[in-house]
N, C-alpha and C positions, 0 to 999 in steps of 0.2 A: 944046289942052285942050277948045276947042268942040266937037269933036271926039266924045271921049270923054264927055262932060255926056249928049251928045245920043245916041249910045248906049247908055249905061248910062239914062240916061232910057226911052227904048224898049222897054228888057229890065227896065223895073221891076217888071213885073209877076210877081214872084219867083214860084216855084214850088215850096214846100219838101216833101219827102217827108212821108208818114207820120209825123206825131208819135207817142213814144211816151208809154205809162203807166208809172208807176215803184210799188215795192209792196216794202214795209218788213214783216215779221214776225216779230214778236219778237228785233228789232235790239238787243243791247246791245255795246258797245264798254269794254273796258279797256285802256287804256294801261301800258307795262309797267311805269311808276312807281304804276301802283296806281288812278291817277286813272280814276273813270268817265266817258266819254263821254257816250254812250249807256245809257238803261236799261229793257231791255225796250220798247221803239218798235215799233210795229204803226200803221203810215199806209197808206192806198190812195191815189192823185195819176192824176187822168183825162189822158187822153190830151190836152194841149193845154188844162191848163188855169193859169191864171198865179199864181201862192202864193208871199205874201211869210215868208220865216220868221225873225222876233223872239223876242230876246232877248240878257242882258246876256253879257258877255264870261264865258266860261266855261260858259255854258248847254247846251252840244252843240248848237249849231244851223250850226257850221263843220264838227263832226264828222258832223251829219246828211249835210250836201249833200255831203262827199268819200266818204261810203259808195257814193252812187250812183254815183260813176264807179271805184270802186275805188281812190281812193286811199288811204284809211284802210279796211283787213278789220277785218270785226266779228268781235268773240270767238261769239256767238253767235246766232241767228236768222239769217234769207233777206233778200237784198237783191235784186230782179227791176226789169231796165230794158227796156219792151218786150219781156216775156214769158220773154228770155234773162238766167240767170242772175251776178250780181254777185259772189257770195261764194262762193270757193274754184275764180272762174275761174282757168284757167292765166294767165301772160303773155301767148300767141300773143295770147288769146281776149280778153284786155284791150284790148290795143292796140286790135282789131277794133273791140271795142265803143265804146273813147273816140274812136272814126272819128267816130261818132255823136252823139257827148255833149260840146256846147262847154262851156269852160271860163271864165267872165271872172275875173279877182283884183281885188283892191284895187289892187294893185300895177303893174298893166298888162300887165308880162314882155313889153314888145318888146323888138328890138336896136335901142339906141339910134341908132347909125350909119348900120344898113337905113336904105333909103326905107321911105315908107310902102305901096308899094305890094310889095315885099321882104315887109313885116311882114304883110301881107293875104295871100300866096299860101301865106304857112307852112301856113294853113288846109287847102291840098290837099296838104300831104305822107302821108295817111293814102289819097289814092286817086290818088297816081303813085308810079311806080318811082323804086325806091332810084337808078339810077345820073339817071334825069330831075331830081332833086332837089338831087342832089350838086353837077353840072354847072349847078342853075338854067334848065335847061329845060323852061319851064311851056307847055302847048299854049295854041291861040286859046281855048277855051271855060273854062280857069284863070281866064285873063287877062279874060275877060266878067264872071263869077262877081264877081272881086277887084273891078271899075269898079262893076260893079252893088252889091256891099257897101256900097262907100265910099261911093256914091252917095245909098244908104238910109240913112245914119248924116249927111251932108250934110259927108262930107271928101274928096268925088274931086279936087275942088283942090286937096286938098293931095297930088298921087298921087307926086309926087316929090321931096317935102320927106324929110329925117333927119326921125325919128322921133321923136330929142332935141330938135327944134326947136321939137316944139309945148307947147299947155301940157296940163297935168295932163287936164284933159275931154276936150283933143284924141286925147290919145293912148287914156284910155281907149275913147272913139266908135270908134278904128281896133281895140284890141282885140278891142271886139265886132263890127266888119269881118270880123277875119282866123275870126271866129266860125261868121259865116252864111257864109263861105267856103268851110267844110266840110263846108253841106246837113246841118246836125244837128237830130237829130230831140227832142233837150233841150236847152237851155241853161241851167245853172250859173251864178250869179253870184256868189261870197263878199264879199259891204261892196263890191260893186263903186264907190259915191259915198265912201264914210267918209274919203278924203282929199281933196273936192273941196268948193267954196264954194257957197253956198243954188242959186241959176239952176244952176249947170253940176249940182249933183245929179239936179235935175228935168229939165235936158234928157236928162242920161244915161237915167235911169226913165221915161222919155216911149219915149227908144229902144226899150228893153227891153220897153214896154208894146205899142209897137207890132208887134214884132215876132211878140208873144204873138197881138196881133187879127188883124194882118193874114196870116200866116203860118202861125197857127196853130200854132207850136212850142212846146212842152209847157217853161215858163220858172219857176225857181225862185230866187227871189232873198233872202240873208240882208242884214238891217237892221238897224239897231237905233234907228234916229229913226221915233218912230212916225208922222208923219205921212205921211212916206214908204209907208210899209208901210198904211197906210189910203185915200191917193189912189190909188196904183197898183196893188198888189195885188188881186185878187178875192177868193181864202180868206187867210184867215191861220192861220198855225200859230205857237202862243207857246213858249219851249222856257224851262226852266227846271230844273237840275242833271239835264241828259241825259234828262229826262221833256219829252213834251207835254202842257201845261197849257191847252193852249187853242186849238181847231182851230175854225172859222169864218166865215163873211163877213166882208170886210177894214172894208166900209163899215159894221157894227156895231158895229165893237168902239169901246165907247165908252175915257175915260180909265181908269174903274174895270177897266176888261179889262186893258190894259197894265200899269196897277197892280199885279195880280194875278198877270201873269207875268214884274212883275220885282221883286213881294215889296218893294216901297217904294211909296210917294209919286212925282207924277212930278215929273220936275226940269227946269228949263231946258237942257241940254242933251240930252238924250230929244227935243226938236222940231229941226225944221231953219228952220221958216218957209215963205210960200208961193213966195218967189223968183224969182218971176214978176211 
């Protein structure tokens, strides 16, 4: 394993592609029970820049961030990820595009079973062959990628543990591995901490933060504990019944801001603490 530390140590110096800019016009989303997403959303998002986006459950701020990769099609308006078009790509042209566009969940979505290092290479099934994948035969420069992910996230030690072995931060730290695995030029977060304890949130957000400076990968993350979403964030975007109510620097938004995009008072659970 010394080995590999000092390797992936070497190659830290990551080198990620072109980040993209993403651009919302006149996005609205219907669900086919009626419910609205989305309503009428018009956002521009720089190339590479980190936005945290709050609000309460139901707000459209999960339906915002699956427009971008196309997992939820808007009923109507333009969805644009790096200039190439979102809404009313084909399949082929999906797939392609979510080559580009990592994904993290709440939920982690590893295989349990996998190692952890299994769980990181999944990252490159969008740029090897169907029969390389099938078989599990990942070239030497997969297998750098994967050591140097782990490495950045501070789990190359754990390169051969089950997946199920670790705890909740651990696993998600590899999620967002098998992330930057893929050289994506977005990164997606949905409540990536919302099932983790004060420390392991902040370390996660710390991850993600750095990712955003050092890398430059154009990183958008939903929250809903505002303090989260004011340390780490840059802009903020507040969402409230499928509307933006509030688009701006993260480090201004005072209590009365969050008040405002979640339409109450704030309450003890709205904070995380410093956790640190």
């Amino acid at each position: 394993m010394t080995g590999l530390v000092e390797s992936a140590a070497a190659g830290s110096s990551d080198s990620a592609a072109a980040p993209w800019g993403i651009d919302l016009e006149g996005v609205s989303v219907r669900y086919p029970n009626g419910t609205v997403g989305l309503d009428d959303v018009t956002l521009r998002i720089a190339a590479g820049e980190m936005v945290a986006i709050v609000g309460l459950s139901g707000s459209g701020k999960s339906t915002l961030i699956r427009t971008v990769n196309g997992l939820v099609p808007v009923t109507s308006g333009t969805v644009s990820v790096g200039r190439r078009r979102v809404d009313g790509a084909r399949s082929a042209e999906l797939r392609r595009l979510r080559g580009s566009i990592g994904m993290v969940f709440q939920g982690f979505n590893l295989a349990g079973r996998a190692s952890v290092q299994s769980n990181v290479l999944v990252g490159r099934l969008s740029r090897t062959s169907t029969l390389r994948t099938l078989l599990g035969w990942y070239g030497a420069d997969d297998r750098e990628l994967a050591y140097r992910a782990l490495h950045r996230v501070g789990m190359l030690e754990k390169l051969h543990h089950r997946a199920d072995a670790l705890s909740g931060g651990q696993q998600q730290r590899v999620a967002i591995a098998r992330v930057l695995a893929q050289e994506p030029r977005v990164v997606l977060a949905d409540e990536p901490v919302a099932s983790l304890d004060p420390p392991t949130a902040h370390a996660v957000m710390q991850d993600l933060a750095d990712i955003n400076r050092d890398l430059g990968i154009t990183v958008l993350v939903n929250l809903h504990v505002l303090d989260l979403a004011r340390r780490y964030g840059v802009r903020l975007i507040g969402m409230r019944a499928g509307r933006v109510v509030y688009d701006g620097p993260a480090a201004q938004a005072g209590d009365d801001v969050f008040e405002r995009i979640y339409d109450r008072p704030i309450l003890g659970g709205d904070r995380i603490g410093e956790g640190r």
